[in-house]
Structure formats: C-alpha cells, structure tokens
MINU-880466 format. One record per residue (C-alpha): residue in one letter; x, y, z. Coordinates in pm, whole numbers, plus 50000, padded with zeros to 5 digits. Example, Ala and Ser with C-alpha at 12.3 -4.5 7.8 and 13.67 -1.06 7.14 Angstrom:
# MINU-880466
a512304955050780
s513674989450714
***
This chain:
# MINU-880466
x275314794832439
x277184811032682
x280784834032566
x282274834832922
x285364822033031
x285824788433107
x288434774633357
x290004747233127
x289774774832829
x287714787332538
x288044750332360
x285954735032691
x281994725832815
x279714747132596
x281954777832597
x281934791532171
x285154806732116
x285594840731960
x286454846031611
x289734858031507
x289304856431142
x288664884730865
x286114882230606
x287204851930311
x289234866530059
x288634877229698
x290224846629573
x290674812229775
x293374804529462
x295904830429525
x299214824729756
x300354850629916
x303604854429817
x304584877430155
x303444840830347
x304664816530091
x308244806230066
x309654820529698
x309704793429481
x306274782529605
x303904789629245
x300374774329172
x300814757928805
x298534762928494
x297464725728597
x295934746628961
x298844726729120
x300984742229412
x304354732629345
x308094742229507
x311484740429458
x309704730529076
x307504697829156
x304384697129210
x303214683929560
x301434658929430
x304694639229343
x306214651029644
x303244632429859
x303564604729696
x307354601229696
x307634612530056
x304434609030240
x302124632430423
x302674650830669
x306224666130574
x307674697430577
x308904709930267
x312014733830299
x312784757129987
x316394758129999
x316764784729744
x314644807129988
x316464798630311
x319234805430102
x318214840930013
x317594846630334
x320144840730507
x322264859230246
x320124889330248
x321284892730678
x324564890330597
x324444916730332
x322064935930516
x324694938530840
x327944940330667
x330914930730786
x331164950031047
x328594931431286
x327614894231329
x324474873631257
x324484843131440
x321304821131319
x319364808231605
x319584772331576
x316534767031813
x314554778831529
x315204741831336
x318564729731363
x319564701531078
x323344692530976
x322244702730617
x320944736030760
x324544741630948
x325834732330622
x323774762830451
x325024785930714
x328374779530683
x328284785930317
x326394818330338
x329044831030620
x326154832430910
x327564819031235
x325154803131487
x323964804931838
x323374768732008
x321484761432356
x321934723732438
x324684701132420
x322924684032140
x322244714731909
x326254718831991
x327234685231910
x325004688431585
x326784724231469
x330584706331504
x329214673831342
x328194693431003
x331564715131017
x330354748831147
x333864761131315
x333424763231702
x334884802131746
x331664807631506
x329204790131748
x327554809732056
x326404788732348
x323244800832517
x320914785832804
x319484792433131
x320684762433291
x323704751233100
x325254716233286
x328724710133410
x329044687933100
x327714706332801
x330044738732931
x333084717232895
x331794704632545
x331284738332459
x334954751432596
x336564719132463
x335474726432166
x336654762332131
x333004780432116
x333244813932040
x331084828432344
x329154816632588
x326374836132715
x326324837133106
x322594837933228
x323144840133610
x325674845533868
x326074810633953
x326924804633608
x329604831133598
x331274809833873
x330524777133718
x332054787333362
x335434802233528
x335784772533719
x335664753733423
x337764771433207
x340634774833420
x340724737333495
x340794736733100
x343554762833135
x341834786632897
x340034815332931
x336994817432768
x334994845232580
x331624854432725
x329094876832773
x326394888733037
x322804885632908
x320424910133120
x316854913733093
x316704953333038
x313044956033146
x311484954232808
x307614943832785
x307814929532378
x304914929032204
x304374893132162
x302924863132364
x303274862432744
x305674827832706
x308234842932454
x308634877832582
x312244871932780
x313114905532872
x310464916933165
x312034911633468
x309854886033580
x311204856633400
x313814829233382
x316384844033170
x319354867033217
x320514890633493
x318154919533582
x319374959833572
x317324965933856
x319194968734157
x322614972434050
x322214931133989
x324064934733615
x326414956733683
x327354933534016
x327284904333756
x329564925233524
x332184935933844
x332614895133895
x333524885733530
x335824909633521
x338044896233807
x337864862133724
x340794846833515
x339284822433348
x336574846433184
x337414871932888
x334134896232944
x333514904032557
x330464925932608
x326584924732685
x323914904232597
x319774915132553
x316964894032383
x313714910332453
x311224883632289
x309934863431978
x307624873931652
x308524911931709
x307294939031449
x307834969131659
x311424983531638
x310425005331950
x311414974032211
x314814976232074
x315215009432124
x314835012232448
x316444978232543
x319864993332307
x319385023732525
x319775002932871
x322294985832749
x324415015332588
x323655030232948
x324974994333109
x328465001732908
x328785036033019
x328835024833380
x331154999133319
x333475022933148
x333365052033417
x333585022433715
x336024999733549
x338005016633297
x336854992533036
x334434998532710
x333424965732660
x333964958032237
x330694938932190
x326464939432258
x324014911632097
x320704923832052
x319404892632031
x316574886031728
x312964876831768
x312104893031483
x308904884131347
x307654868831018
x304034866930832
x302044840530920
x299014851730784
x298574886230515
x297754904930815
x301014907830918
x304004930330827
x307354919230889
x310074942330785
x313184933530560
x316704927430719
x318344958630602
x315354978030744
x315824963431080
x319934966531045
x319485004230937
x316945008631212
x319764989731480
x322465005331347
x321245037731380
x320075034731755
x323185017631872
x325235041631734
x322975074831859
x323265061432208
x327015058432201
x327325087232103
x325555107032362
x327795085432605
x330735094732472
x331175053132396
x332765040032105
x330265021631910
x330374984231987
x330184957231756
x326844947031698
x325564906931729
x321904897631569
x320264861231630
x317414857331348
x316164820331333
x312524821131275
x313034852831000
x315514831530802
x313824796830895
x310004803830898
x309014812630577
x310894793130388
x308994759730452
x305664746830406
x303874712630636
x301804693230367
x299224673030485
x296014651830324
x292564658830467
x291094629230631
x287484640230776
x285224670830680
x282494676930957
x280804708930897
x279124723231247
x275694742631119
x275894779831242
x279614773431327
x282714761431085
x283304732130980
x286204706831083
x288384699430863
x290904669230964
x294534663630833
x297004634130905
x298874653131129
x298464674931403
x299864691631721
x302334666431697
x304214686931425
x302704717731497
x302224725631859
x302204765331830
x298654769131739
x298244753032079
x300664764332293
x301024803432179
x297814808031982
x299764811731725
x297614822531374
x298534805631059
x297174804230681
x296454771830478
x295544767930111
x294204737129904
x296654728029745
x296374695329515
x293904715029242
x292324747729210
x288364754729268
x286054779329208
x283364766729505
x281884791229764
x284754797830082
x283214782630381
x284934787630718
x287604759230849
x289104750231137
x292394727031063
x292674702431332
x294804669631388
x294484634031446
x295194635531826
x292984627732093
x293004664032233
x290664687932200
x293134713632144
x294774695931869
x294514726131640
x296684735231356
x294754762431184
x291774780731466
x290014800031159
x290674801430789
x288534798130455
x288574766030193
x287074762629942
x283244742730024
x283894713929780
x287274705729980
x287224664729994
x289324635630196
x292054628030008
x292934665129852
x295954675930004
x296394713630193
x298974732530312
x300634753330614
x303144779930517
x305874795230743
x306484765730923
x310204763530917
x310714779231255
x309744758931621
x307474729831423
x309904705631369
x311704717131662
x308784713431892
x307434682531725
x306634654531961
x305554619231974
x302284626432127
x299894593732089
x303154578931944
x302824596431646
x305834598731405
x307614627231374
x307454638330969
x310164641230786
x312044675630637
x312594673630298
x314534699130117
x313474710829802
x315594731729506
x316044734329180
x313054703029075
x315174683129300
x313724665929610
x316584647729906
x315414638430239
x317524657230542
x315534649530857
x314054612430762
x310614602330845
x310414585431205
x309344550431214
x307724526631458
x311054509931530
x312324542131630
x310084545531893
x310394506231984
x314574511931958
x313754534432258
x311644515732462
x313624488232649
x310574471232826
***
C-alpha cells in the first residue's frame, strides 16, 4: 500500500498514515499524574474518579460526553501564576482558552485579571463581576461596536493590532471623551516552535504590526500624538503550546530594543511590555511543560538583562496563560460505542462524541492520551485510534494510543487536558449537541456550561 502523499491528506484513497505512537506502556492502569488534572485518582474499586466521585456516577448523573473541570486544580493553578509573578507584574488569563462566568468568577478570586477578544467574551467577563480596568481587549479585527463596549465599560487596555485600528480606537475614545489605555502588539519576527496555524509572531501572518521596516516604530510615533490614546507600552505573543524559553528571548530582546528607540526618538520609556503566553502543557508523557515560577524566573531574568544593557528601566511585565491554567485541569468523558479492529493496522475504537467537542486532533494534529476508565484490566494493550460519531473521515479524537484488548461498548474512556480550545472550539457539526462543563470539587458535582439540547438548535432556526 502506497505511503506517499495524498492531495486530500494522509486520512484519504489508500494512503496508510505514519505512526506517531511509542511502544504501549508498562501499565495500561496508571494515570499519569503530569497529564491528569490533580484530584484525578483510580480507586481500589479500578474506578477513575475526580473532584472525589467516581465517573461512573458522574455519567450517569450528567451524561456522556462532558467535560469534567477539577476546580481545585484550576484553582491551584491559577494561584501558583500569581505567586509565581508577584506583585510586581500581571497575569491576565486568556479567556479564549474556555471562558465560563464561573471561570471569571475563579479568576477574580485568585487575583488573575483577564484578556478578552470578542464582544461576547467581554460581555461574559462584566456579567460574572470581573472589574473592567482588570480586563484586556485583544483582536485583529475589533468592530466599531465591541471598541465602544470595551471603552464604555472602562477596559483596562486595549491591544491595537494595526494602524487602522490606532485611528479607529482614538476616534472612539475622544467621542467618549476619554482617553484610553493601549498598547501596540508587533510581531517581532519569532518562528515558535509549534504548529504552522498558532505561531503569531512570523511576519507573515494576520496579527500585530511588523518591526521590519520601521512599521512599529511608525505605529508607535502615531499613538503617541493622538489624544484620545494613553500609549501604555508594547505588546508580543509569539505562538501556542511553547516549551522552548529561547522564542521569548529573542522576541523580549526586540522588544527591549523597540523601547530603546522610542526612548532616544521620543523622550518616553514606555512603563509596560506583555509577553503574551502560549505556554505549553502535557498532552501526552512525552511532553515537558515547565512550572510557572520557572518560566517567571526565566522572563524575569531576560527582561530585566536587556534593560539593562539599554540603559531602560525595567518595564512592568504582562503574561497571558490560558491553556497552562485551563488545559490540564479537565478531562472529556465519553462511552465507547463501536470496536472495529483493522488486521495488520489498529483498531477503531468509537465514542459518543467527536470532533464536535474536540476539533484539535483535526485541525492542529494535536496528540492526546486516553485511559479506560470505568474498571481496571489486566488484558494485552492493543493499538487504538479514538474516533467520533461524525460523518468525516477525519473525525479523530485520539490518532494513536493503547487500550486495553478486552475494551467493550458501553465502558466509558477518557481524554485528559482538555480544558483549553475544546469547549471553546466545539461546534454543532451534524447538529450535534454541544456537551456540557461540569465542575467538579470537593465530591461535589454543579453544572456551569449546561448540556445543549435539540430546542436549542430549533430556538435558532426560524424556518
């Protein structure tokens, strides 16, 4: 069978893919807790269970699929950034990641602020209390109406992405009679190490202003002169599911450099630079992430370096972690439908779900891990691929993993570190339902994204 490329892609015509999984491991049993979210323990029963109930009870009380947020764990999380960066720099928490009232709730009362790109994630953030001057508007392509809501409202920056949005926001604001807080965001030439579709800070790209030719520090000379902008400093975001603190340096570096320039043309050192996030979590035991108070040592350290080899005063320092707060803290349980083993191949394992409430496996090629979960067993591993209920061929949640070979319809699995872009990204492909997010804490179980239903898709359609 042939292994070359196919136009339509590896899943296509008789094209086999290639492997991307590691030999099974020494025990199908074990949970990983660097993947798993911390409260996440497989009982003496061989039950999974989180937040202290088993997800047995939890299928049965809330229905498969549904995510399953640990609260304690997002908790931790969020806690351990805002330790980790003191109180001398800000961690706003990416809403895009998965945005909930309940989670704006949990920010608030950790002391993370938040970063919002739509009008709804906006309207969402003041509806659960967080206090606009915490909020941080972002977006390529921001509309007349959501940069009123977001000035009305008293945001506490909004991040100008192009020139005509520089124009667009002072217009605004002085019609308001305010002047509003922003900052540049410029794409410092950065290739991340991460997937070609969330790598933002190569030049060629939708977001920000470019360096190159003199284009940010034009975009810089504007806000400056325009009343109805307060220029608070520079923002950079080179990417998404980052391990390598080397990116950073040398986007810190371009911007430090950025500052300098604005200082020796303008006579101002601008007080503030975001470094965005992206940081990445582990999706599988293959990967590494590091802890917050590495990466706010590591930061710290290079901001600070740079400054001072320009003779700058060392700016205040802005971080945007959603999926390294977000991700790991929630699992997507689902119940295996339809087992079809393919001799000399894998076998095909379907759930009740799908790319419906997972589209990264799909989109990004993202890799993710998946464990039986209902019972414990002690049969041979045999190779898997998760799929979904869609009718798509790329309808993949899981490309390669090992379950154990007596895995049945009816036993429920799975997915951990799904907190961050599934729910987000969830669709009604086929008219599917999007699951519900249930939060979980403490051997207490409360609903705080409901279950879709069919007349919510009917409410919509108006014939």
């Amino acid at each position: 069978m042939s292994r070359s490329a196919h136009p339509a892609g590896p899943r296509h015509a008789d094209v086999w893919p290639e492997g991307h999984y590691s030999a099974p491991p020494a025990d199908l049993n074990a949970l990983d807790p660097k993947v798993w979210a911390q409260t996440v323990t497989r009982t003496d029963t061989g039950e999974v269970s989180v937040g202290g109930i088993g997800v047995a009870a939890l299928a049965e009380e809330f229905g498969t699929p549904a995510y399953f947020v640990d609260e304690t764990d997002f908790r931790a999380r969020a806690r351990a950034w805002r330790t980790a960066f003191g109180h001398d720099a800000d961690v706003f928490y990416a809403g895009k990641a998965f945005l909930s009232r309940a989670i704006v709730r949990w920010l608030h009362e950790e002391g993370l602020n938040l970063d919002v790109c739509s009008g709804g994630e906006l309207t969402t953030a003041l509806s659960a209390g967080m206090p606009a001057d915490r909020i941080a508007f972002h977006g390529n392509n921001k509309s007349t109406d959501e940069i009123t809501q977001a000035i009305e409202a008293g945001v506490g920056r909004i991040v100008l992405d192009s020139f005509q949005e520089i124009v667009r926001v002072a217009h605004i604001a002085q019609s308001l009679g305010t002047r509003q807080r922003v900052q540049i965001r410029v794409t410092v030439g950065v290739e991340a190490h991460t997937h070609e579709f969330i790598a933002t800070a190569h030049e060629d790209q939708k977001f920000g202003i470019a360096l190159a030719d003199g284009q940010a520090a034009e975009a810089v000379r504007r806000a400056l002169t325009l009343d109805g902008l307060e220029l608070i400093g520079i923002h950079s975001h080179i990417g998404s599911q980052i391990f390598d603190m080397a990116g950073f340096e040398v986007a810190a570096r371009r911007v430090v450099a950025l500052l300098a320039a604005v200082r020796d043309e303008h006579g101002v050192e601008l007080p503030e630079i975001d470094l965005g996030g992206g940081l990445g979590i582990a999706y599988t035991s293959d990967d590494d992430p590091r802890e917050p108070h590495e990466i706010a040592k590591a930061l710290g350290e290079i901001v600070t370096r740079e400054c001072e080899a320009a003779k700058l005063r060392t700016p205040r320092i802005s971080v945007e972690p959603g999926r390294a707060i977000v991700g790991p803290t929630a699992l997507t349980l689902y119940e295996v439908g339809t087992i079809k083993p393919l001799e000399g191949l894998r076998t095909y394992v379907s759930v009740d779900g799908g790319m419906s409430d997972n589209i990264r496996t799909a989109l990004y090629d993202a890799e993710y891990s998946v464990a039986l979960v209902s019972r414990t067993s002690d049969a041979e591993p045999m190779l898997v691929r998760v799929v979904g209920k869609h009718c798509e061929s790329g309808d993949i949640v899981v490309k390669d993993a090992f379950l154990p070979s007596d895995l049945a319809p009816g036993d429920l699995i799975a997915v951990p570190a799904t907190g961050a872009y599934c729910r987000s990204m969830a669709s009604n492909y086929n008219h599917a339902l999007r699951p519900p997010v249930v939060a979980v804490r403490d051997g207490e179980a409360r609903v705080i994204v409901r279950r879709e239903t069919e007349e919510d898709l009917l409410r919509l359609d108006v014939g």
